[in-house]
Kinemage of the C-alpha trace (Angstrom):
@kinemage 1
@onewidth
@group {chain A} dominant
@subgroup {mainchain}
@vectorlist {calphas} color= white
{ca unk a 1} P 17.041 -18.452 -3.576
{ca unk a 2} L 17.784 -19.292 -0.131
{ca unk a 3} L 19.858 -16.271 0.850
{ca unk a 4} L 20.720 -15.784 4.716
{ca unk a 5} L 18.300 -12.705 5.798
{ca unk a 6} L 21.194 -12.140 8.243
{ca unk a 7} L 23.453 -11.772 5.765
{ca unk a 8} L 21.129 -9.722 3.656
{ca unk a 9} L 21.057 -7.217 6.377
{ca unk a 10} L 24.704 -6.811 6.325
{ca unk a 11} L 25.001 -5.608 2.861
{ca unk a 12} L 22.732 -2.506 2.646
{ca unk a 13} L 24.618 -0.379 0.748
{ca unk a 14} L 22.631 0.958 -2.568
{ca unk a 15} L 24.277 0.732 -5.960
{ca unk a 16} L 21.340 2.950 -7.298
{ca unk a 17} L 20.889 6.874 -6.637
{ca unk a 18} L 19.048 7.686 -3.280
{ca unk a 19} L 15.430 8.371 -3.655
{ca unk a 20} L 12.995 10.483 -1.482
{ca unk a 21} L 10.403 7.679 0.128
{ca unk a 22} L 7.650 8.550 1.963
{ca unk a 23} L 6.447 5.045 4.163
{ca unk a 24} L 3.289 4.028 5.495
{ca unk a 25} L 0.978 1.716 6.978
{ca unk a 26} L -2.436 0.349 8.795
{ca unk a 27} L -0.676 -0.658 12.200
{ca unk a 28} L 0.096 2.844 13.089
{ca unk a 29} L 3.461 4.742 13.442
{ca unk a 30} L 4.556 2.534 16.193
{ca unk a 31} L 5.008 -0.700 14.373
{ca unk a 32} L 7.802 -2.814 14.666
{ca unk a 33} L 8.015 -3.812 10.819
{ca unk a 34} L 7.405 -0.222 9.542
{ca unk a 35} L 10.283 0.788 12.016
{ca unk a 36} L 12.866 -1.823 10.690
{ca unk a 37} L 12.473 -1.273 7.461
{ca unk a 38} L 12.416 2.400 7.815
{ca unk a 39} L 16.286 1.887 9.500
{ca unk a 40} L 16.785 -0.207 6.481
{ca unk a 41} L 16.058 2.008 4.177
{ca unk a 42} L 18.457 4.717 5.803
{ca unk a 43} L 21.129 2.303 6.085
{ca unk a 44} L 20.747 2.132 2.165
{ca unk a 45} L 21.215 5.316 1.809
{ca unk a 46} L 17.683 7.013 1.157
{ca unk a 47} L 15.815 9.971 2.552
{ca unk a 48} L 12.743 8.465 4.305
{ca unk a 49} L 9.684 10.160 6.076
{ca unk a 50} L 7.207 7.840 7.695
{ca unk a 51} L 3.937 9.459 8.065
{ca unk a 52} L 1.149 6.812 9.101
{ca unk a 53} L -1.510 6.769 11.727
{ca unk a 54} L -1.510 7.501 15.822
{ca unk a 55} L -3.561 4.973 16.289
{ca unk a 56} L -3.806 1.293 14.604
{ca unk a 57} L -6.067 1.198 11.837
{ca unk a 58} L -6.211 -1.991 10.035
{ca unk a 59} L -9.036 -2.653 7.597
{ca unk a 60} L -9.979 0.510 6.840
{ca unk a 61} L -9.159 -0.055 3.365
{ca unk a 62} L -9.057 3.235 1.109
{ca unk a 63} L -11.305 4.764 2.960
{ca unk a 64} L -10.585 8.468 4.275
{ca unk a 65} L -11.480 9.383 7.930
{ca unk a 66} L -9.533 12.953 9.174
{ca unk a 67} L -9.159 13.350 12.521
{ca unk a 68} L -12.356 15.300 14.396
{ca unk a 69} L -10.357 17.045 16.776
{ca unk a 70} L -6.813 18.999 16.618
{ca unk a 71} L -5.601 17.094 19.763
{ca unk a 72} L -5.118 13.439 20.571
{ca unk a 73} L -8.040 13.006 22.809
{ca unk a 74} L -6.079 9.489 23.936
{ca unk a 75} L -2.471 8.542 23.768
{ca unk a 76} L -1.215 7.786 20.859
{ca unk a 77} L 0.210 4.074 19.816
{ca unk a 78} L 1.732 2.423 22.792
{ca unk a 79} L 2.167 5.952 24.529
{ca unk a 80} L 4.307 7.434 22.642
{ca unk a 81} L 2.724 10.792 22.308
{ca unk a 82} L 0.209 11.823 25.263
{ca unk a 83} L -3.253 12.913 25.043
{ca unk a 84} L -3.858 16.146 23.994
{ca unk a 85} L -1.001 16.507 21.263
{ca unk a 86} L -1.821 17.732 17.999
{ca unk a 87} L -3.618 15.296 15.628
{ca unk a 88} L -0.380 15.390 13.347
{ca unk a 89} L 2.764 15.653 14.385
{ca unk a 90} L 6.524 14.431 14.957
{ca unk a 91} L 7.796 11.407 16.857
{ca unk a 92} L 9.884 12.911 20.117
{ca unk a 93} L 12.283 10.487 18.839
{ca unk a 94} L 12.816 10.965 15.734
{ca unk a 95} L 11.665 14.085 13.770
{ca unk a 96} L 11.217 12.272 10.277
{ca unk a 97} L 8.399 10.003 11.747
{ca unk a 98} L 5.341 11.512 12.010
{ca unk a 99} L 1.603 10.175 13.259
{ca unk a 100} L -1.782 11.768 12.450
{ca unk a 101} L -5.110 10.644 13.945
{ca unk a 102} L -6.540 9.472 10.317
{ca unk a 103} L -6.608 6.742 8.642
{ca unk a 104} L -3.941 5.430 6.587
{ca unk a 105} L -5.010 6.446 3.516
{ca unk a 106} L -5.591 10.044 4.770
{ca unk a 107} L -2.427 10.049 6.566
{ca unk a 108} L -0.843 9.694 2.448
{ca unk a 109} L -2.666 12.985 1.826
{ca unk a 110} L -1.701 14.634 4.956
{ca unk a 111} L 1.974 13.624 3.923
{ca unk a 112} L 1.451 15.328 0.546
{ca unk a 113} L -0.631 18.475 1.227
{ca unk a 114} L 0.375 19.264 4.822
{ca unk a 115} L 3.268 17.887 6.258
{ca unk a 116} L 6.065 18.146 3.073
{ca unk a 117} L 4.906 21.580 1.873
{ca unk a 118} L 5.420 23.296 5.170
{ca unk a 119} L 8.559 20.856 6.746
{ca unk a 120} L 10.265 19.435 4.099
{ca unk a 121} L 9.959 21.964 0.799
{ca unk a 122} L 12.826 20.289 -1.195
{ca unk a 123} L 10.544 17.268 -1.588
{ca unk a 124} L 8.275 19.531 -3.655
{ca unk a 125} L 5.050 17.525 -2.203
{ca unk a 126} L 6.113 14.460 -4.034
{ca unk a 127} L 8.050 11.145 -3.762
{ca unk a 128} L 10.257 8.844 -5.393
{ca unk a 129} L 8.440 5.887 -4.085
{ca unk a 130} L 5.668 4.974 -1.404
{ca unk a 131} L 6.092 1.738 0.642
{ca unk a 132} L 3.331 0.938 2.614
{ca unk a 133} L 3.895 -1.288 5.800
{ca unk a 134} L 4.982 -4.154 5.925
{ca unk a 135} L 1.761 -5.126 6.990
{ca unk a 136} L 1.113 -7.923 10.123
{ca unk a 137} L -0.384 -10.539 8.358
{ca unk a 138} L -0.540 -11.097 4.582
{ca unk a 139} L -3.176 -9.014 2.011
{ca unk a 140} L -3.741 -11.376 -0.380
{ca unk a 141} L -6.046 -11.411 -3.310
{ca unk a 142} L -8.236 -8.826 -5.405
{ca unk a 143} L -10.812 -8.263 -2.260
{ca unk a 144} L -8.171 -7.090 0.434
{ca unk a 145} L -7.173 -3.899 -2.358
{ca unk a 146} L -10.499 -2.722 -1.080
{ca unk a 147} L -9.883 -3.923 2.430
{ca unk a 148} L -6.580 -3.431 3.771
{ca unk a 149} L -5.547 -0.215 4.894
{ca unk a 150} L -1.408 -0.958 4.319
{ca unk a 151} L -2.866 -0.989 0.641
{ca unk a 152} L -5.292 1.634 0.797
{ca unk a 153} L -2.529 4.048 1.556
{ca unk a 154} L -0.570 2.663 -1.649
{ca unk a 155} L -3.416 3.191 -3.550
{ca unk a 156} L -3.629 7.024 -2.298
{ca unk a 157} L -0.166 7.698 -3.113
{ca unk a 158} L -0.146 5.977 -6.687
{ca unk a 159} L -3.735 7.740 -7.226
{ca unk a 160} L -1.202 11.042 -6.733
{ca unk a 161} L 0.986 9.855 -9.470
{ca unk a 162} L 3.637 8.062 -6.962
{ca unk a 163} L 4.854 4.645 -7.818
{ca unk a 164} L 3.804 2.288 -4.809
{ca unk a 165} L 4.678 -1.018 -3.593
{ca unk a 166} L 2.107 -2.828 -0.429
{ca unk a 167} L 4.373 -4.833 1.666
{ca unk a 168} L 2.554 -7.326 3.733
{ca unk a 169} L 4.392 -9.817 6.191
{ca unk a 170} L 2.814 -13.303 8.598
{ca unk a 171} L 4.175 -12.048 11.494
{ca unk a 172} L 2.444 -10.591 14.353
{ca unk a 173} L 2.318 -7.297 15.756
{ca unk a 174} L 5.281 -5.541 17.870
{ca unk a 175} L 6.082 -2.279 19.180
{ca unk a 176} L 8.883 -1.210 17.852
{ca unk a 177} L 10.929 -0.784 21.083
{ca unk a 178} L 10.487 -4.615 21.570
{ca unk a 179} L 12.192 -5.773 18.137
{ca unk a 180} L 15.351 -7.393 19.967
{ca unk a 181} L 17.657 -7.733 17.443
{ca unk a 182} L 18.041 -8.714 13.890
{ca unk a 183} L 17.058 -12.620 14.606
{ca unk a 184} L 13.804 -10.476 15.639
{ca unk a 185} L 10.410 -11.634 12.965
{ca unk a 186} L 10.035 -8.177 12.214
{ca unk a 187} L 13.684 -7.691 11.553
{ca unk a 188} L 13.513 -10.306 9.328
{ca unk a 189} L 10.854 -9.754 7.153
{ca unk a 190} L 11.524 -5.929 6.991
{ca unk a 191} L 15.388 -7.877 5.772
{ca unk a 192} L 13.488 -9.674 2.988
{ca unk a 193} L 10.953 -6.374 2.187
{ca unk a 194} L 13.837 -4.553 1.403
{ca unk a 195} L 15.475 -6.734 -0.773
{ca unk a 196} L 12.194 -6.575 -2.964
{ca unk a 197} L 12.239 -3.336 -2.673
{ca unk a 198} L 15.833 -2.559 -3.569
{ca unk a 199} L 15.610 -5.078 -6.580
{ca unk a 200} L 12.594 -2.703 -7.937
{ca unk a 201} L 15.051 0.310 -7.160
{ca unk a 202} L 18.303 -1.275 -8.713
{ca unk a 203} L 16.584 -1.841 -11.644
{ca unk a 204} L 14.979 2.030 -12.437
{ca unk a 205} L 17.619 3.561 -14.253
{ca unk a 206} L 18.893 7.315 -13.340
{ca unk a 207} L 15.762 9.518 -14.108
{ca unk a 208} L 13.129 6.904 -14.789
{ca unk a 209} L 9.994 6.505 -12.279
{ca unk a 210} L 10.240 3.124 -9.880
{ca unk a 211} L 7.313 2.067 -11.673
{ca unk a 212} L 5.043 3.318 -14.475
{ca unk a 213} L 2.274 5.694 -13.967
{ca unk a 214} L -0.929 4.209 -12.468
{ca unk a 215} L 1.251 1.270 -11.609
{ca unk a 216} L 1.583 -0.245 -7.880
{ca unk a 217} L 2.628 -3.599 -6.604
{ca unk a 218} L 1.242 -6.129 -3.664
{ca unk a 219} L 4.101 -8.265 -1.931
{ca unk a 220} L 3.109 -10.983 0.423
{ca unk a 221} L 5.718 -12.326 2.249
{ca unk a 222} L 5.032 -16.154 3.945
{ca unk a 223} L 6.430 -17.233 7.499
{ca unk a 224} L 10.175 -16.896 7.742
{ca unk a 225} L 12.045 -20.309 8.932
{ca unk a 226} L 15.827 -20.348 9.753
{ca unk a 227} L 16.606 -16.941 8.526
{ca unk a 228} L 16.513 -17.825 5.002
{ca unk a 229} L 14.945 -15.434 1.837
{ca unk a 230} L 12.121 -17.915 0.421
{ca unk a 231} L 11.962 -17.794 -3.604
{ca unk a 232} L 10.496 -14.860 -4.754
{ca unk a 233} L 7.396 -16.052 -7.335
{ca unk a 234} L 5.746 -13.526 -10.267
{ca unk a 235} L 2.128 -13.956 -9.577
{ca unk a 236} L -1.441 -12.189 -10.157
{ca unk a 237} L -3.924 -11.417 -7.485
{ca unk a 238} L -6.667 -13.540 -8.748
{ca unk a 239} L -6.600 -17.750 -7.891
{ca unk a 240} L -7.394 -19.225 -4.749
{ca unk a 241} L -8.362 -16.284 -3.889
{ca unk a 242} L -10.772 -15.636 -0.499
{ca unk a 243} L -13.078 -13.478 0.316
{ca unk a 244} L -15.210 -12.469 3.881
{ca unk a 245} L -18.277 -14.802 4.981
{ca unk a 246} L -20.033 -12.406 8.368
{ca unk a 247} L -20.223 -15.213 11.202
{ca unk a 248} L -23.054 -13.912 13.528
{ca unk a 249} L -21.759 -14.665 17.634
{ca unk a 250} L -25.281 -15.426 18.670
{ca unk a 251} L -23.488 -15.150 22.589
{ca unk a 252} L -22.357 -11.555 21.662
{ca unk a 253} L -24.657 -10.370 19.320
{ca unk a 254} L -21.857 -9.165 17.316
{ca unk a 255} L -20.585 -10.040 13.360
{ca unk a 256} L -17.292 -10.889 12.923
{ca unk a 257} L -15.505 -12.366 9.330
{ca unk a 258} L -13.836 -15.937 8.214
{ca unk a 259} L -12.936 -16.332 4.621
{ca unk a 260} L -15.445 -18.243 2.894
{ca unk a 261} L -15.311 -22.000 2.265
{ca unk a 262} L -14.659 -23.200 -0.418
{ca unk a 263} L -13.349 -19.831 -2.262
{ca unk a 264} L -15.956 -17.957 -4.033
{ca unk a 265} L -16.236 -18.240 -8.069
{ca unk a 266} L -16.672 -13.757 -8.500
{ca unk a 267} L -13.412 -12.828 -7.057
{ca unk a 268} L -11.534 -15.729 -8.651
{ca unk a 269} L -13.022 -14.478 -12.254
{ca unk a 270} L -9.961 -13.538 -14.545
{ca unk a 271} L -10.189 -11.137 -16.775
{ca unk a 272} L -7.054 -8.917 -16.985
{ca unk a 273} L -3.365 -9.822 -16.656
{ca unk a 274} L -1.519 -13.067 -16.949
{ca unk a 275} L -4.031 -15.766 -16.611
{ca unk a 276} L -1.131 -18.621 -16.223
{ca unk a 277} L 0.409 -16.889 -13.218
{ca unk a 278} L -0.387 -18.650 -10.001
{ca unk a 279} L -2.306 -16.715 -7.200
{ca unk a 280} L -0.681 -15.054 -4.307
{ca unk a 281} L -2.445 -16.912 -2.001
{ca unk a 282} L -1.357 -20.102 -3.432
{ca unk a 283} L 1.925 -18.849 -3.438
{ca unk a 284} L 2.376 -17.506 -0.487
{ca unk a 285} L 0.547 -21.036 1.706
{ca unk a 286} L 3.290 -22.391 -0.461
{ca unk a 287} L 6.141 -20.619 1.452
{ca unk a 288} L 7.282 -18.316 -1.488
{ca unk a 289} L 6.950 -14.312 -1.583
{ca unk a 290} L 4.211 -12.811 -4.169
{ca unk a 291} L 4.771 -9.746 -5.961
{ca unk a 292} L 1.308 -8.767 -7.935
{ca unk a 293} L 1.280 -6.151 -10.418
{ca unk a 294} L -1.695 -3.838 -10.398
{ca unk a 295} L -2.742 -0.822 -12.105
{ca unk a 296} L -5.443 2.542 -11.028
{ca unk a 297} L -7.132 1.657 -13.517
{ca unk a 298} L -10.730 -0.263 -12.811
{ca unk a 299} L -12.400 -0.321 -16.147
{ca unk a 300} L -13.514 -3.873 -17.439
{ca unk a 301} L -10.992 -5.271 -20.349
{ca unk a 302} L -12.677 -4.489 -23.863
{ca unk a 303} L -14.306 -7.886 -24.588
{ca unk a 304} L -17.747 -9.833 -25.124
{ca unk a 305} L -18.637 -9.848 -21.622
{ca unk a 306} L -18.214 -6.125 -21.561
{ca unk a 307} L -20.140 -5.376 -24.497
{ca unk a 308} L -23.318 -7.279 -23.214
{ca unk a 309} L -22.740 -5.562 -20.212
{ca unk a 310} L -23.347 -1.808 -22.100
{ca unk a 311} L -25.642 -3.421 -24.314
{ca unk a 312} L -28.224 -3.633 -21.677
{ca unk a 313} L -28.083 -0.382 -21.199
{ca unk a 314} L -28.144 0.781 -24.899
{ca unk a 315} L -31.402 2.258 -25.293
{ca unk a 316} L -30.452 4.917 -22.152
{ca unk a 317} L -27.202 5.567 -24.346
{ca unk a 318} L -29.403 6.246 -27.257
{ca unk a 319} L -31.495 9.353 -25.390
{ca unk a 320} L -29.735 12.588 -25.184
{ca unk a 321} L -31.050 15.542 -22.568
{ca unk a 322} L -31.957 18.660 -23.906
{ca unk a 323} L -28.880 21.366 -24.800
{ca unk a 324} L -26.285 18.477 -23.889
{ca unk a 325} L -24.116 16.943 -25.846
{ca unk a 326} L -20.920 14.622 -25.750
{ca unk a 327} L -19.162 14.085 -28.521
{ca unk a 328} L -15.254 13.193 -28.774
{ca unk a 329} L -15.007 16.905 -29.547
{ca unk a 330} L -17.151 18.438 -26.732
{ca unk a 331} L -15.568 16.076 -24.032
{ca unk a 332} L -11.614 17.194 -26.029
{ca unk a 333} L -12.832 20.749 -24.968
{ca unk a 334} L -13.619 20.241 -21.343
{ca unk a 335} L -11.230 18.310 -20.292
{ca unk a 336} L -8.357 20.637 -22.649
{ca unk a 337} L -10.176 24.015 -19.850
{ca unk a 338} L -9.204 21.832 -17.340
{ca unk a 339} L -5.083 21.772 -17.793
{ca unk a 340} L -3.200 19.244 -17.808
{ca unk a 341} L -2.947 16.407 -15.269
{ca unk a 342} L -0.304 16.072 -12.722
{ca unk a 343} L 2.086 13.896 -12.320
{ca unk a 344} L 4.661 12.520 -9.489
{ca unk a 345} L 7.283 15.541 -10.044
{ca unk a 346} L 4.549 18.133 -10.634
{ca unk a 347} L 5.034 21.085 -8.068
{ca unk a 348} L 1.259 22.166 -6.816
């Protein structure tokens, strides 16, 4: 569909009930593409909170890094806050953007467990849906889930039972105070990361989660000519896939990364999913937007591969330690003493 972006903007209005959406990112609280589609969002209607970090943090994948000290011991993001504010706290300029010094998949926790508890109770320490980003620069393929930090934060708010869409854009980075108007790249591909977004949203009916439990989604979104909403492709993260080669700067003495040439075999091996959907990457060097479906859920698919895999390892199955055991029954038990699992709406 070749839909003016322009025009897109103009028509924000939401069809579908309001939800509570909690927003995120790598780049830090300051970005230009987290800020549009933030105003987006609000335009359509929604309650949105941005918590995401102080400084930028990209490539920090999943990882989770709190702050070592209760006050910024720089400025924050392009100044906004000054040295020696708290490690979490408000925007000046707007009170439902917050920053912590973390990283971004600790600033999802900090959302949860610190900053709706004690500011915004009605949320009950949940959300509707988590966006994270969009990104500066596309996170494509089955290594960058481990990688990039805009999905790293996804992942730590579907890990807490919250449906969660990565949003990843090819434009380059830009405070927010320097997006010039809705021609602006970061207007327009926050114009055509909402319009995924609001398709996903249009399409949950009235009490029914954004997405299934465990469930998130990657959208890549190509470089944006004339305004126009490229086609929109169903893909998997797997195909033409790259992964990181270290290039040693024997001038420096430092490592730095290219993608590996031609595209490695391992993280281009399809097991799970659609195997007759093209890759993102392809897609997206192809000018269309990729929307990936993946789940929490890591285990290998049950198949031959798998079962030489444990067979190697059968005769330490076979030996059991003394006074243990582990039977369907024994592990019912344990887990039935532990309660029951939360999920998105559950109040802690």
């Amino acid at each position: 569909m070749r839909v003016s972006l322009l025009a897109a903007a103009l028509g924000l209005a939401c069809s579908c009930d309001a939800l509570k959406i909690l927003m995120g990112n790598d780049d830090g609280f300051g970005s230009g593409n987290l800020r549009e589609l933030y105003k987006l969002l609000k335009a359509g209607g929604h309650e949105v909170l941005v918590v995401a970090p102080a400084q930028q943090q990209s490539g920090k994948g999943g990882t989770v890094i709190w702050s070592e000290t209760a006050n910024l011991t720089v400025p924050s993001q392009y100044g906004i806050v000054p040295a020696g504010s708290p490690s979490v706290g408000r925007d000046p300029a707007d009170e439902n953007i917050w920053y912590y010094d973390g990283t971004p998949a600790a600033c999802s926790f900090v959302a949860l467990d610190y900053v709706l508890p004690r500011y915004y109770p009605d949320w009950h320490q949940t959300a509707d849906l988590f966006l994270g980003g969009p990104n500066y620069g596309t996170n494509l393929g089955a290594f960058v889930m481990g990688l990039s930090g805009t999905v790293g934060a996804t992942f730590a708010a579907v890990s807490r039972s919250i449906p969660g869409i990565a949003l990843s854009a090819s434009n380059s980075a830009v405070p927010y105070f320097n997006v010039t108007g809705a021609a602006h790249p970061a207007a327009l591909a926050a114009n055509v990361a909402y319009e995924v977004v609001h398709a996903f949203i249009e399409k949950s009916p009235k009490g029914q989660p954004v997405l299934p439990l465990g469930y998130g989604v990657n959208v890549n979104i190509p470089a944006l000519v004339n305004g126009t909403m490229p086609p929109v492709v169903k893909t998997r993260l797997t195909g033409n896939a790259n992964t990181d080669v270290a290039v040693f700067n024997e001038t420096t003495g430092l490592f730095d990364w290219e993608n590996i040439d031609p595209v490695a075999a391992g993280i281009n091996a399809a097991y799970n999913g659609d195997a007759s959907l093209p890759g993102e990457t392809y897609v997206v060097a192809g000018g269309g937007v990729s929307v990936s479906v993946f789940t929490m859920d890591f285990d290998a698919p049950e198949n031959t591969y798998t079962e030489l895999v444990f067979a190697k390892a059968e005769g330490l199955f076979a030996k059991k330690s003394a006074g243990t055991s582990y039977s369907k029954r024994m592990v019912e038990e344990r887990m039935r003493k532990r309660g029951a699992m939360l999920s998105g709406r559950d109040v802690l």
